[in-house]
PDBQT receptor file of N, H, CA, C and O in Angstrom, charges set to zero:
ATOM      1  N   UNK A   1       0.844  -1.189   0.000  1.00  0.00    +0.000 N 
ATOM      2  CA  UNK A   1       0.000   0.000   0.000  1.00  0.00    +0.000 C 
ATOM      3  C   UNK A   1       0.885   1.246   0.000  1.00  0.00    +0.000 C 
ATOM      4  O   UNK A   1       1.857   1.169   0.750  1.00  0.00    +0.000 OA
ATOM      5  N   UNK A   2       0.709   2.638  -0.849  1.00  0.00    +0.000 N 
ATOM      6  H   UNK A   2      -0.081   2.701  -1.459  1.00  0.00    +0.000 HD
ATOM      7  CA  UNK A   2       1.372   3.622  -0.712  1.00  0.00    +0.000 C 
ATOM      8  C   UNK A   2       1.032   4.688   0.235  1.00  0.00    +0.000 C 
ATOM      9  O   UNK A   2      -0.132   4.995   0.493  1.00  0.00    +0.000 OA
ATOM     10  N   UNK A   3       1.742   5.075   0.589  1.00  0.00    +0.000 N 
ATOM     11  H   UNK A   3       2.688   4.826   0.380  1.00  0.00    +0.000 HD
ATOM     12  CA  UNK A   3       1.876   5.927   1.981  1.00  0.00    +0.000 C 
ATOM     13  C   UNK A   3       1.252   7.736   1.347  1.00  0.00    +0.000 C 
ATOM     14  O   UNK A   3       2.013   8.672   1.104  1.00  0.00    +0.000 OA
ATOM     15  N   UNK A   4       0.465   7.753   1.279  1.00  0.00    +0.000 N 
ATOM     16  H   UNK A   4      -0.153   6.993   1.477  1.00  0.00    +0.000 HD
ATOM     17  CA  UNK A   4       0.009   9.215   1.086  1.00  0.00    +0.000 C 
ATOM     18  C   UNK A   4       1.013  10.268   1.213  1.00  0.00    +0.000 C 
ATOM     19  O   UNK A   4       1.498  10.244   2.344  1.00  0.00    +0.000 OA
ATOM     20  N   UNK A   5       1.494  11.164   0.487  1.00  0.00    +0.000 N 
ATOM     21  H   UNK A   5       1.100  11.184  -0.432  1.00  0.00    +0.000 HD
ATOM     22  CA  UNK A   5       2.130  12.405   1.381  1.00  0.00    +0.000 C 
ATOM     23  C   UNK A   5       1.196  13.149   1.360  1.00  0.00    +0.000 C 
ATOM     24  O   UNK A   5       0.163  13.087   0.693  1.00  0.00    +0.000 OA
ATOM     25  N   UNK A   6       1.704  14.254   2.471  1.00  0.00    +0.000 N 
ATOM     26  H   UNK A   6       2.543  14.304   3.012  1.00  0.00    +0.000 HD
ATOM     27  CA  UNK A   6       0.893  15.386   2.923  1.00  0.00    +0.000 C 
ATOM     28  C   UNK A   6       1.140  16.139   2.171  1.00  0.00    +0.000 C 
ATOM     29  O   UNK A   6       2.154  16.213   1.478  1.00  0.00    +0.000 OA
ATOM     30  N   UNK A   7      -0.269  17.189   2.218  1.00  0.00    +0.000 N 
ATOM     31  H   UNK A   7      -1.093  17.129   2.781  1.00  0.00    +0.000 HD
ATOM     32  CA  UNK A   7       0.596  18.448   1.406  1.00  0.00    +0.000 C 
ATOM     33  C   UNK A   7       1.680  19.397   2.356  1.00  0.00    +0.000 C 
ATOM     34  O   UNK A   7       1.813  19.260   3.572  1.00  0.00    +0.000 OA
ATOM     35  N   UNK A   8       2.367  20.317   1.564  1.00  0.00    +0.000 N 
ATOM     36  H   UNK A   8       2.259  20.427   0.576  1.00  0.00    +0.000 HD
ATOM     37  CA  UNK A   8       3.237  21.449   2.053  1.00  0.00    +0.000 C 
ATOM     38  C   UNK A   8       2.318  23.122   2.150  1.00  0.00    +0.000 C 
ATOM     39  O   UNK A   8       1.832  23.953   1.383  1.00  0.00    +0.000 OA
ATOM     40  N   UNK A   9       2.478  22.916   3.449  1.00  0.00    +0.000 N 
ATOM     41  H   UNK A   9       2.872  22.241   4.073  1.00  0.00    +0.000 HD
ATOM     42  CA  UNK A   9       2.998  24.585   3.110  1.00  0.00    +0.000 C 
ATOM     43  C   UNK A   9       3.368  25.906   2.517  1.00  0.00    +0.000 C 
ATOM     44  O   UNK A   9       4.377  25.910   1.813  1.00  0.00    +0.000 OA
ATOM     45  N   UNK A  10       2.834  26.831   2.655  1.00  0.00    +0.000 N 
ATOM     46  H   UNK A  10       2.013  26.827   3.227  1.00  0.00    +0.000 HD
ATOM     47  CA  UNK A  10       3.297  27.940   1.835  1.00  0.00    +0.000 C 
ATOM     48  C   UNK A  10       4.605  28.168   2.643  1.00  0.00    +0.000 C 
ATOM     49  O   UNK A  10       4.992  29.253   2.210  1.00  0.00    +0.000 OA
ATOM     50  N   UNK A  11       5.355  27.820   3.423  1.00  0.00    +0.000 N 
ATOM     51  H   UNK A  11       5.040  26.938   3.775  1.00  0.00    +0.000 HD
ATOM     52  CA  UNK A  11       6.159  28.232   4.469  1.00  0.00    +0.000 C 
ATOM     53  C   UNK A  11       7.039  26.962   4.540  1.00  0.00    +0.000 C 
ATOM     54  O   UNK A  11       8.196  27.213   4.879  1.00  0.00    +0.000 OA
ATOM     55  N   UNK A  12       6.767  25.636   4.300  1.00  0.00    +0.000 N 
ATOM     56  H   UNK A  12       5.827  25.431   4.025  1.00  0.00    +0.000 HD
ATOM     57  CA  UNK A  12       7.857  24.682   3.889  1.00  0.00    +0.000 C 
ATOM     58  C   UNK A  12       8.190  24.596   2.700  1.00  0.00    +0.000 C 
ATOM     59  O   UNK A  12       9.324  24.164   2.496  1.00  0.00    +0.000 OA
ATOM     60  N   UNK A  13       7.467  24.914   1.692  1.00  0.00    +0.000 N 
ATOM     61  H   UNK A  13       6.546  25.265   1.858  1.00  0.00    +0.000 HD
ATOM     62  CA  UNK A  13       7.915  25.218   0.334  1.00  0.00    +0.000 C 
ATOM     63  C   UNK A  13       9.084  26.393   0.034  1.00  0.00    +0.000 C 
ATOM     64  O   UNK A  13       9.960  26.456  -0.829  1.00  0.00    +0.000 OA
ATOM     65  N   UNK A  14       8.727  27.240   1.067  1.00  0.00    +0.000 N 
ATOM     66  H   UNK A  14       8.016  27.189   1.767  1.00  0.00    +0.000 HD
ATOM     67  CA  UNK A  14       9.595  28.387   0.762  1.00  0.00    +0.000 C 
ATOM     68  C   UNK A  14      11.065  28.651   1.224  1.00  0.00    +0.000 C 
ATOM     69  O   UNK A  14      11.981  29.382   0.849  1.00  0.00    +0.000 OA
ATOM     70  N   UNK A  15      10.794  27.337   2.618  1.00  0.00    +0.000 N 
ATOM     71  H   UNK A  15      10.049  26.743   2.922  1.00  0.00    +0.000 HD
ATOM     72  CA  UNK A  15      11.886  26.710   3.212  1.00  0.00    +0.000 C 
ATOM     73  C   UNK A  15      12.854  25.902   2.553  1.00  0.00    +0.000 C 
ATOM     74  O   UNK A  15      14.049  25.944   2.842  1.00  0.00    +0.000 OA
ATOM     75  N   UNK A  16      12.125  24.797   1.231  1.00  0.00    +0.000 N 
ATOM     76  H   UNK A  16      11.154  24.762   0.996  1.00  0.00    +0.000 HD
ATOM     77  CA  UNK A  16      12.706  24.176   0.924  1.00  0.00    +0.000 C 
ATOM     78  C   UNK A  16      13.541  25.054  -0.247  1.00  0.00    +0.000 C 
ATOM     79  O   UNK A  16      14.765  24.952  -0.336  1.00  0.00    +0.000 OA
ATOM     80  N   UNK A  17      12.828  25.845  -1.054  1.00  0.00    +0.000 N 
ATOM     81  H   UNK A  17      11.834  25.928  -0.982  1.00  0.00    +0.000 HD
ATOM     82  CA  UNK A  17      13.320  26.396  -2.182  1.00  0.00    +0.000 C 
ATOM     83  C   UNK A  17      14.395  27.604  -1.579  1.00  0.00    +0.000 C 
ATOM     84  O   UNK A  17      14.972  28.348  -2.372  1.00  0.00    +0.000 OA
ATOM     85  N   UNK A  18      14.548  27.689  -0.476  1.00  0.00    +0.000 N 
ATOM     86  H   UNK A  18      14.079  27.085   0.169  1.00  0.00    +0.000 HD
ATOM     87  CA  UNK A  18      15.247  28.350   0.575  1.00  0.00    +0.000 C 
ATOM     88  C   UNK A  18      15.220  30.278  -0.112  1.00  0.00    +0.000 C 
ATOM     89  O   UNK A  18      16.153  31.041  -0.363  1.00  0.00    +0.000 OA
ATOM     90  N   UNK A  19      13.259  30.513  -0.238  1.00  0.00    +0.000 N 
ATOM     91  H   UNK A  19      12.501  29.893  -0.034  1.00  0.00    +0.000 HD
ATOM     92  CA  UNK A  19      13.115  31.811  -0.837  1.00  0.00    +0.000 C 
ATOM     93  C   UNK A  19      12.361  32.072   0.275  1.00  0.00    +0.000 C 
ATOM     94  O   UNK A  19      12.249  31.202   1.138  1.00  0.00    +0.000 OA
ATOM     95  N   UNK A  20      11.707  33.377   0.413  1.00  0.00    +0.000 N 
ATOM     96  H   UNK A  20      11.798  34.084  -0.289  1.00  0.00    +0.000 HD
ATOM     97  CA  UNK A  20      11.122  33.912   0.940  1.00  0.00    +0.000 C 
ATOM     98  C   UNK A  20       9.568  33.660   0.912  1.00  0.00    +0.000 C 
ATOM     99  O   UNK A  20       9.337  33.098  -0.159  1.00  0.00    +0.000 OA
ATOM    100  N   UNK A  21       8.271  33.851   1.703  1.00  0.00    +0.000 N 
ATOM    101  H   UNK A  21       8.459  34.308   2.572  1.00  0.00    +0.000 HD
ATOM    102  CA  UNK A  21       7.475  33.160   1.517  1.00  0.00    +0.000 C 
ATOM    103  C   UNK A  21       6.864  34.400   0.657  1.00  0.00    +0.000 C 
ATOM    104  O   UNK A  21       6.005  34.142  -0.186  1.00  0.00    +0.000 OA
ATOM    105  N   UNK A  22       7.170  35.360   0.799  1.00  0.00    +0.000 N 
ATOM    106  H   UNK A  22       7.868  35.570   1.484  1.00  0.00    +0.000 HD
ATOM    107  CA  UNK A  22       6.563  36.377  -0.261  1.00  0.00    +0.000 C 
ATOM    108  C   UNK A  22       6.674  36.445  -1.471  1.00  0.00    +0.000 C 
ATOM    109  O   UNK A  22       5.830  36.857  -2.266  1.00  0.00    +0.000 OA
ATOM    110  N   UNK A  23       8.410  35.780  -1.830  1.00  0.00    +0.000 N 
ATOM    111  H   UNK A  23       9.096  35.445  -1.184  1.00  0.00    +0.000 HD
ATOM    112  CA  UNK A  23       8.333  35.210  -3.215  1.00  0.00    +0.000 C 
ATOM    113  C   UNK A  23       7.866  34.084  -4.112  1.00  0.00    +0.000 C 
ATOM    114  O   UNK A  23       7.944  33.879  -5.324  1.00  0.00    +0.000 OA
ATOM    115  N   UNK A  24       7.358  33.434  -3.098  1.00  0.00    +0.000 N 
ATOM    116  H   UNK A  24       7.295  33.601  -2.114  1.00  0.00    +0.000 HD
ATOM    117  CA  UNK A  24       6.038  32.292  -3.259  1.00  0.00    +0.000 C 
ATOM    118  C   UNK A  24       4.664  33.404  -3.866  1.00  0.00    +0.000 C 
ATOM    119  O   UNK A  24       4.090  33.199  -4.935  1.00  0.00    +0.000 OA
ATOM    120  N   UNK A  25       4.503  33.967  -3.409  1.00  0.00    +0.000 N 
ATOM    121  H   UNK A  25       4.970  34.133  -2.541  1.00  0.00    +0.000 HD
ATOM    122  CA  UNK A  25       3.327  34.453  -3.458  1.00  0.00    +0.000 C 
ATOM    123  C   UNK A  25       3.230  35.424  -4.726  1.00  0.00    +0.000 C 
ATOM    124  O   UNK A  25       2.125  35.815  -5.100  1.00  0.00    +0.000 OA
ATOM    125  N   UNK A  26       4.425  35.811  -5.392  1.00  0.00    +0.000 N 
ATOM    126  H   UNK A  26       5.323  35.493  -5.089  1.00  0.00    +0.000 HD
ATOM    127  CA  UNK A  26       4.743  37.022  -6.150  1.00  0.00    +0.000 C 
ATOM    128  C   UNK A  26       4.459  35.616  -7.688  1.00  0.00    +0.000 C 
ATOM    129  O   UNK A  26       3.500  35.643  -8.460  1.00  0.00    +0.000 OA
ATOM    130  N   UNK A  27       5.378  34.774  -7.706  1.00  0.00    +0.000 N 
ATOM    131  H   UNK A  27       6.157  34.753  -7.080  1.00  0.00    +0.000 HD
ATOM    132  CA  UNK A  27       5.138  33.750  -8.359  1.00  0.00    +0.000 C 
ATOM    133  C   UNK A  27       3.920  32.900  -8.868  1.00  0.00    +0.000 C 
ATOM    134  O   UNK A  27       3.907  32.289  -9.936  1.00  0.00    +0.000 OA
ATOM    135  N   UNK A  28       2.814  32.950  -7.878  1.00  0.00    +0.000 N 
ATOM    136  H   UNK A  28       2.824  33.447  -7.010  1.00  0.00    +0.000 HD
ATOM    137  CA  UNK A  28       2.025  32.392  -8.102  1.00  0.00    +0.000 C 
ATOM    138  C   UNK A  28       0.984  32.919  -8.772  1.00  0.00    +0.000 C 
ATOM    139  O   UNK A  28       0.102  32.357  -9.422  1.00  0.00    +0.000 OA
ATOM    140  N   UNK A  29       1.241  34.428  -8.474  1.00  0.00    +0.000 N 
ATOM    141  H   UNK A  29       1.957  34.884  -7.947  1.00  0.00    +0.000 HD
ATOM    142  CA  UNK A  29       0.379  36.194  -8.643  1.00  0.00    +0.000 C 
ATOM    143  C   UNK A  29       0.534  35.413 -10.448  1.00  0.00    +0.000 C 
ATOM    144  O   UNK A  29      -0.363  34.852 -11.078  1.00  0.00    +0.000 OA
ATOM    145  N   UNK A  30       2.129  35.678 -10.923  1.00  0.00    +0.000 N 
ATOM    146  H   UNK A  30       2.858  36.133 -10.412  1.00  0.00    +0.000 HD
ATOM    147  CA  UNK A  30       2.761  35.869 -12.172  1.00  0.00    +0.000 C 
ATOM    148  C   UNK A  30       2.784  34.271 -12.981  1.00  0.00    +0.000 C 
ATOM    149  O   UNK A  30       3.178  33.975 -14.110  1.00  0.00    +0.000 OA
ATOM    150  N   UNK A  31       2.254  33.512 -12.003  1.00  0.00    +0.000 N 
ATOM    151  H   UNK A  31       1.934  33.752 -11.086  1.00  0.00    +0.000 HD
ATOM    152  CA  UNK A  31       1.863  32.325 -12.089  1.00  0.00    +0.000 C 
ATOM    153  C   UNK A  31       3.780  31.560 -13.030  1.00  0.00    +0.000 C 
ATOM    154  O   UNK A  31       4.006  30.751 -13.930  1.00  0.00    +0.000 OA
ATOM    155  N   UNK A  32       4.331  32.104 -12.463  1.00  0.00    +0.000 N 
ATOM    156  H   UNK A  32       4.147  32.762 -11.733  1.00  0.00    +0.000 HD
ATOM    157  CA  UNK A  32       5.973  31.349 -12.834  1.00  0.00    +0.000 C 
ATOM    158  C   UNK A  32       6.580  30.289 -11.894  1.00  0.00    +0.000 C 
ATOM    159  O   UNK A  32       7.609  29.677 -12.185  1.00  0.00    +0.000 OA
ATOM    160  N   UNK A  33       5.785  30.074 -10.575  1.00  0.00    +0.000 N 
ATOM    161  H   UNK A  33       4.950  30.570 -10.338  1.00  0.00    +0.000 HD
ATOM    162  CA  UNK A  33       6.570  29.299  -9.563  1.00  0.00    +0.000 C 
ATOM    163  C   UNK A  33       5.548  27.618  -9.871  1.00  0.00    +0.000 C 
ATOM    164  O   UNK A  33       4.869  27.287 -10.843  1.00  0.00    +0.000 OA
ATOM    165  N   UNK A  34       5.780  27.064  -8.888  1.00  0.00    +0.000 N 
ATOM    166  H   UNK A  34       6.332  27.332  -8.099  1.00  0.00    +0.000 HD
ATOM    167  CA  UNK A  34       5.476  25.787  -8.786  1.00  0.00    +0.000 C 
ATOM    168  C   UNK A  34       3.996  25.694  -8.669  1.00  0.00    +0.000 C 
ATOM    169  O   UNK A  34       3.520  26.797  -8.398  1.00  0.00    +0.000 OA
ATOM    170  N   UNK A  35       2.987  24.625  -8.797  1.00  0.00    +0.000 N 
ATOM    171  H   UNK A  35       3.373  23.730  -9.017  1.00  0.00    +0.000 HD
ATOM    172  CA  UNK A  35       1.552  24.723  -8.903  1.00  0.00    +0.000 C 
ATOM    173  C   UNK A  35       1.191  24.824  -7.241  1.00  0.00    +0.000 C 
ATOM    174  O   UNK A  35       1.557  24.097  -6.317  1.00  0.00    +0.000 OA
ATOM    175  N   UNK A  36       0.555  25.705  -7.248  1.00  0.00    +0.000 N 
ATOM    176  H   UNK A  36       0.258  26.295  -7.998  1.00  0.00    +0.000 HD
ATOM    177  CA  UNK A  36      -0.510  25.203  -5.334  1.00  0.00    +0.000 C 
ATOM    178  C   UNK A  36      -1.950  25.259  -5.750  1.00  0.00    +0.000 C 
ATOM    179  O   UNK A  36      -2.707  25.494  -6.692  1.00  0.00    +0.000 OA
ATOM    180  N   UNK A  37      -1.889  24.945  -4.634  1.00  0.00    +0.000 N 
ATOM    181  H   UNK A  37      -1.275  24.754  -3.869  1.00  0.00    +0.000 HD
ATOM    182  CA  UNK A  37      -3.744  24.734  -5.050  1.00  0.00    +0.000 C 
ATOM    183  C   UNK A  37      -4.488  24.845  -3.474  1.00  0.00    +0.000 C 
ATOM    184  O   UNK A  37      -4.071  24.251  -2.480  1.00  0.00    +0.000 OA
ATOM    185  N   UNK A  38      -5.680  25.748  -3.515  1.00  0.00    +0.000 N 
ATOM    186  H   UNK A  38      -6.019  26.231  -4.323  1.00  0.00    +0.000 HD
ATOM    187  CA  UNK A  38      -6.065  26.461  -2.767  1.00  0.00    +0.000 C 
ATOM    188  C   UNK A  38      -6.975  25.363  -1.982  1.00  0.00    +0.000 C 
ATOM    189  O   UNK A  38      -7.493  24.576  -2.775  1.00  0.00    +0.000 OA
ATOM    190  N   UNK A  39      -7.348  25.078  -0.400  1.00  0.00    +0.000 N 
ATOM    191  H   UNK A  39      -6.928  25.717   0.244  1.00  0.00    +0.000 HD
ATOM    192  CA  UNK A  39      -7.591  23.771   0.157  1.00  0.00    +0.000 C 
ATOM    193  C   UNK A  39      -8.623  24.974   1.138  1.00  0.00    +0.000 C 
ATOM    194  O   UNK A  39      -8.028  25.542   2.054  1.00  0.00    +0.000 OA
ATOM    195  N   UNK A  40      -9.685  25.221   0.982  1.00  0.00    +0.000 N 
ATOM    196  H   UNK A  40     -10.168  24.760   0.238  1.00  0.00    +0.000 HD
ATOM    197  CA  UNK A  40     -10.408  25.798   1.874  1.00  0.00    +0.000 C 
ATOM    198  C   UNK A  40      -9.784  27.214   1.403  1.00  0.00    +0.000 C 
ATOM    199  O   UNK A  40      -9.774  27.537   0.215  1.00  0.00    +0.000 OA
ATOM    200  N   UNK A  41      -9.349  27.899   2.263  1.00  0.00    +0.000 N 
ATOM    201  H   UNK A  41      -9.357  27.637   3.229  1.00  0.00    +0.000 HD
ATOM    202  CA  UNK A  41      -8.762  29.205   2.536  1.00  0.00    +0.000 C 
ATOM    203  C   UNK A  41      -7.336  29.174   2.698  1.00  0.00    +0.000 C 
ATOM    204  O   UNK A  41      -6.833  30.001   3.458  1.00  0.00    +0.000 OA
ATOM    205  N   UNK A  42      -6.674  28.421   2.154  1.00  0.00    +0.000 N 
ATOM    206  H   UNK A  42      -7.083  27.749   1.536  1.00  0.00    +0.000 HD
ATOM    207  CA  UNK A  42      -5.241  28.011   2.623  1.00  0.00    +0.000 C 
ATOM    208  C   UNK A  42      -4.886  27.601   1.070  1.00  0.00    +0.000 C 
ATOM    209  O   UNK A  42      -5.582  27.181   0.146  1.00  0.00    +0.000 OA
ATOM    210  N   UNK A  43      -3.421  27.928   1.207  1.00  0.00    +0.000 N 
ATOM    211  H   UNK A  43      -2.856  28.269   1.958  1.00  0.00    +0.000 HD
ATOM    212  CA  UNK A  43      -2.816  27.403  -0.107  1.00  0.00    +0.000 C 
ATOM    213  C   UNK A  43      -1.400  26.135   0.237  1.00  0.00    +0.000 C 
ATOM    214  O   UNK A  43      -0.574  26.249   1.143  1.00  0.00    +0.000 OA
ATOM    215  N   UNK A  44      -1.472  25.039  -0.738  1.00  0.00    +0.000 N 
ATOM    216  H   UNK A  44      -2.142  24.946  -1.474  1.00  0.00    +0.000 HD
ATOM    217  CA  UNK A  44      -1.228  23.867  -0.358  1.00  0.00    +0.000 C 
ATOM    218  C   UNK A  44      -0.260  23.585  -1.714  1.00  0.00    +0.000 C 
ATOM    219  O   UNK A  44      -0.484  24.105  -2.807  1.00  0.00    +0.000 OA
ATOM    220  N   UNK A  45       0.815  22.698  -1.448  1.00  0.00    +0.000 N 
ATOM    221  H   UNK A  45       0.997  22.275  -0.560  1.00  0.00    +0.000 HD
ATOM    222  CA  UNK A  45       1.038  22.456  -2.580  1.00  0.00    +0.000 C 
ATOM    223  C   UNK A  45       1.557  20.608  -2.084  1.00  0.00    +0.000 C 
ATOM    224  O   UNK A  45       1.758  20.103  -0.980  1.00  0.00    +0.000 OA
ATOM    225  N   UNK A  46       1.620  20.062  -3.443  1.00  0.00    +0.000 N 
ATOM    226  H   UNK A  46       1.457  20.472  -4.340  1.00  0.00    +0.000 HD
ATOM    227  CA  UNK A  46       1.746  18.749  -3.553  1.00  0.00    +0.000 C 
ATOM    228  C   UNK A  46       3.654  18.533  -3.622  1.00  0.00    +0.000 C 
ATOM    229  O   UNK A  46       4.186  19.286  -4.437  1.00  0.00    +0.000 OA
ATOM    230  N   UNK A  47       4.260  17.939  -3.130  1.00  0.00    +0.000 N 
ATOM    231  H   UNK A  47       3.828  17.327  -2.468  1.00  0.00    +0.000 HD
ATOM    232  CA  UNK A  47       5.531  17.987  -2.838  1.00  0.00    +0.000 C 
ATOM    233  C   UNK A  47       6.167  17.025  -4.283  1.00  0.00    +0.000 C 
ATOM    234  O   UNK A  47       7.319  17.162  -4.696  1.00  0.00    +0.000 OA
ATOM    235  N   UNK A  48       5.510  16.408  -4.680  1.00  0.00    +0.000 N 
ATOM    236  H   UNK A  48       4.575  16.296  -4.344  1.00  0.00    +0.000 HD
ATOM    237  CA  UNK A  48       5.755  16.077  -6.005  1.00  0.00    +0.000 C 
ATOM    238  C   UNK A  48       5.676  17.184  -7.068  1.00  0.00    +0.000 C 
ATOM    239  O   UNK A  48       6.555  17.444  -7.889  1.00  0.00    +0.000 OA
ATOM    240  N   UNK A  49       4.233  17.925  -6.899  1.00  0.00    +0.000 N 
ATOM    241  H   UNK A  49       3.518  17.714  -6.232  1.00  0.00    +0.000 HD
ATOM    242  CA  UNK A  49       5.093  19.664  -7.596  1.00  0.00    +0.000 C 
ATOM    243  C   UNK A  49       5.602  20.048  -7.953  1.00  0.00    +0.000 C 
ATOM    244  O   UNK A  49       5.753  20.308  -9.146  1.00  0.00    +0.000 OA
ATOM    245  N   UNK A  50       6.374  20.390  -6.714  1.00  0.00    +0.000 N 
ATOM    246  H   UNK A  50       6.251  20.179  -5.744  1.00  0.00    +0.000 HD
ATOM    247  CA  UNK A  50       7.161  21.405  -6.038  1.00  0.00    +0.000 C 
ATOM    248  C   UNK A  50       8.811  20.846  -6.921  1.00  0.00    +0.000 C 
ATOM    249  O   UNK A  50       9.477  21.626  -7.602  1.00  0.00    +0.000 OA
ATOM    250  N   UNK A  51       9.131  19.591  -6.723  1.00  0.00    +0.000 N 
ATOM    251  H   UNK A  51       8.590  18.957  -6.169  1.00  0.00    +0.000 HD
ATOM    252  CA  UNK A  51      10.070  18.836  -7.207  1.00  0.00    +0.000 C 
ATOM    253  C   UNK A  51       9.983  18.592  -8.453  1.00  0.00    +0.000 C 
ATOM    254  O   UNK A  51      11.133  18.289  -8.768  1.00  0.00    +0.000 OA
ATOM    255  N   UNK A  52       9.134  18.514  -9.650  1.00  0.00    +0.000 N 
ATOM    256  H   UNK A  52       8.199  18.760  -9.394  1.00  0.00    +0.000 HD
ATOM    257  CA  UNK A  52       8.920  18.271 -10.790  1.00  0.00    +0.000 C 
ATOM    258  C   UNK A  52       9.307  19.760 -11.495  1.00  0.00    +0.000 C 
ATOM    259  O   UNK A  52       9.944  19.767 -12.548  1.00  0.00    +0.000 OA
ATOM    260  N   UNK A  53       8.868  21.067 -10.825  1.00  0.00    +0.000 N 
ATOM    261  H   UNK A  53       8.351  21.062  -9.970  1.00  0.00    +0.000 HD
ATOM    262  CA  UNK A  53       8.897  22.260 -10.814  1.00  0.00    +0.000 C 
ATOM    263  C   UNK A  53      10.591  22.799 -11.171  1.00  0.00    +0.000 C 
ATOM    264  O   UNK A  53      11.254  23.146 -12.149  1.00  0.00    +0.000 OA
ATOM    265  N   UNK A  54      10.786  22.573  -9.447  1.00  0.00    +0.000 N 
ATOM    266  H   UNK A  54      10.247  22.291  -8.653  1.00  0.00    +0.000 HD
ATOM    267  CA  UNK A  54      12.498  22.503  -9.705  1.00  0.00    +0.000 C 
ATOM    268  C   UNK A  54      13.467  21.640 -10.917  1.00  0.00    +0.000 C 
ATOM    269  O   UNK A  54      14.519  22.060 -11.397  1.00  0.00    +0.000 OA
ATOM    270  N   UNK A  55      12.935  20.614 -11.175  1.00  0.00    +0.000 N 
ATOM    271  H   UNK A  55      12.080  20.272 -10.785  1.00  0.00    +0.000 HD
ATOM    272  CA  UNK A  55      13.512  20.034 -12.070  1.00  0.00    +0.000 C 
ATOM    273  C   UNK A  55      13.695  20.477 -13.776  1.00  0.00    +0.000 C 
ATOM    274  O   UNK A  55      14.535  20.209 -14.635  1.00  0.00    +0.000 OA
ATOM    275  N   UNK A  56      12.496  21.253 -13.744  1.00  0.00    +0.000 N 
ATOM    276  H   UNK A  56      11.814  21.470 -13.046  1.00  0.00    +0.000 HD
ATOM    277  CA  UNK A  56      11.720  22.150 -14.831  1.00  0.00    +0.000 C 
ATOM    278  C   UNK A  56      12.707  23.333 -14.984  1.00  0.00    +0.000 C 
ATOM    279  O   UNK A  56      12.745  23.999 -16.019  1.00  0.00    +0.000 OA
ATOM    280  N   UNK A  57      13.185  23.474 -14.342  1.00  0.00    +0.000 N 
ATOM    281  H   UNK A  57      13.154  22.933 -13.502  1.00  0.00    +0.000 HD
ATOM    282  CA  UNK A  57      14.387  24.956 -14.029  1.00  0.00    +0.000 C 
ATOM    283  C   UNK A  57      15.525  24.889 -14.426  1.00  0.00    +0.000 C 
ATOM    284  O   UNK A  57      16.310  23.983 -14.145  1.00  0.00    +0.000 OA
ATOM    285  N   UNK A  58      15.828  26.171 -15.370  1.00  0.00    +0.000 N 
ATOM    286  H   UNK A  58      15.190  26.907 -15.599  1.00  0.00    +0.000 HD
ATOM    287  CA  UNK A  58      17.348  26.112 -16.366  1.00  0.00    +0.000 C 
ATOM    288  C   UNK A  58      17.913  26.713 -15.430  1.00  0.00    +0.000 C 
ATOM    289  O   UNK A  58      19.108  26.999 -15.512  1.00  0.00    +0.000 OA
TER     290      UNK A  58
């Protein structure tokens, strides 16, 4: 059986990409950063993403 991951954070994402969480947010405005997706009132992203994203990057 596979183990679910959780989603991330607007604030572990920003940790991991070691940016600011405002430049999360400037990105997502300009829609150039990694996909999130909005979970209630909260923004979430899938950690497979986030990593497919980075990989995506010259």
């Amino acid at each position: 059986m596979k183990t679910m991951n959780r989603l991330w954070t607007v604030e572990e994402v920003a940790e991991y990409l070691g940016v600011p969480v405002g430049t999360l947010y400037q990105w997502r405005c300009k829609r150039i950063g990694p996909p999130g997706r909005r979970i209630g009132k909260h923004l979430r992203y899938l950690p497979e993403d986030v990593h497919a994203w980075v990989r995506e990057q010259t």
